[in-house]
C-alpha positions in Angstrom: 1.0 -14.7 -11.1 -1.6 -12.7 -9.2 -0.7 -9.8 -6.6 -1.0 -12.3 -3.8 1.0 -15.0 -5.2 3.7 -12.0 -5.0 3.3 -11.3 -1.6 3.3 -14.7 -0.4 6.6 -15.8 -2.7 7.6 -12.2 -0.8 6.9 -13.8 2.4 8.7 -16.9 1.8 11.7 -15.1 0.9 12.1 -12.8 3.4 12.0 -16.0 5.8 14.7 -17.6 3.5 16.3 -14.4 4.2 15.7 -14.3 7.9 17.1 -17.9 8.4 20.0 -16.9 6.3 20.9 -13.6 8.4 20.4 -16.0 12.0 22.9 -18.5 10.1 25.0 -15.7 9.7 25.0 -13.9 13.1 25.9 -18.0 14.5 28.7 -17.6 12.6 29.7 -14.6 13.5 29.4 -15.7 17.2 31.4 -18.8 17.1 33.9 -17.3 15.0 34.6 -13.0 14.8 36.5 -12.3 11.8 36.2 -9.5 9.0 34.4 -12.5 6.6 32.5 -13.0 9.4 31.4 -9.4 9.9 30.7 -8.9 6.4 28.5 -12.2 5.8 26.3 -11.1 8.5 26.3 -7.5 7.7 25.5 -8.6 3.8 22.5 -11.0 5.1 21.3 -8.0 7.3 20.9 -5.6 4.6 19.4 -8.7 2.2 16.5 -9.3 5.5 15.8 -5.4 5.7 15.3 -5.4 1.4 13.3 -8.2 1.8 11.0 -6.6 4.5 10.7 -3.1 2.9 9.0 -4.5 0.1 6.8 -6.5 2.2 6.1 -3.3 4.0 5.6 -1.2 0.4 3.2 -4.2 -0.2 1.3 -3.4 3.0 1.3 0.1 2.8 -0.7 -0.1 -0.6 -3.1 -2.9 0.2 -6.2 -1.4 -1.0 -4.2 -1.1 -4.3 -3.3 -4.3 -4.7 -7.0 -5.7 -3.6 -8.1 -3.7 -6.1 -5.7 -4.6 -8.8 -6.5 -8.3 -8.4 -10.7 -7.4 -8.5 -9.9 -5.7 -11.6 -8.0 -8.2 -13.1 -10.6 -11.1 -12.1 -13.1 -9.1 -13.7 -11.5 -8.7 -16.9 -10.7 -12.2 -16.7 -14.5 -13.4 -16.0 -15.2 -11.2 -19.0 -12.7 -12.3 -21.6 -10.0 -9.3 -21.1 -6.9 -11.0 -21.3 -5.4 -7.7 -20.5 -4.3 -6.7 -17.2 -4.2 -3.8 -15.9 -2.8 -2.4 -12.7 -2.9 0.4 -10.6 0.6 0.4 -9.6 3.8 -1.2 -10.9 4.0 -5.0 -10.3 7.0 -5.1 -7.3 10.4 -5.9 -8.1 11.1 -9.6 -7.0 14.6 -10.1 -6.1 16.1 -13.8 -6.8 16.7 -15.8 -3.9 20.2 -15.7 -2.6 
């Protein structure tokens, strides 16, 4: 999986993420109970995980652009060895 395959599964699970924490703060409005409070509170800080690594993504762009030249490179030249600047970034598993 490329760099950009990583930010875009990223992307999509920060929305899963997002529509979990609006499911949660519904709840929370129809019916306020300590569950309740701790559902949302437990979605909130899953959203704001999410978006922090998006946001470690965009604060290293050029990285990452040049990661995936480097790795294209290598590829169009027989490296099957990748190499990156930086760590790859710790997916978390969907909820």
């Amino acid at each position: 999986m490329t760099d950009w395959d990583t930010v875009v599964e990223h992307i999509q699970v920060a929305m899963q993420a997002l529509d979990n924490a609006h499911a949660a703060s519904e709840t929370l409005r129809e019916k306020t109970d300590r569950d309740a409070v701790i559902k949302f509170q437990t979605e909130m800080k899953q959203l704001t995980k999410r978006l922090e690594q998006i946001q470690n993504i965009l604060a290293h762009e050029d990285t990452y652009t040049i990661d995936e030249l480097a790795e294209a490179m290598g590829t169009a030249m027989g490296n099957t060895t990748t190499y990156h600047r930086i760590p790859d970034v710790e997916a978390l598993p969907p909820n």
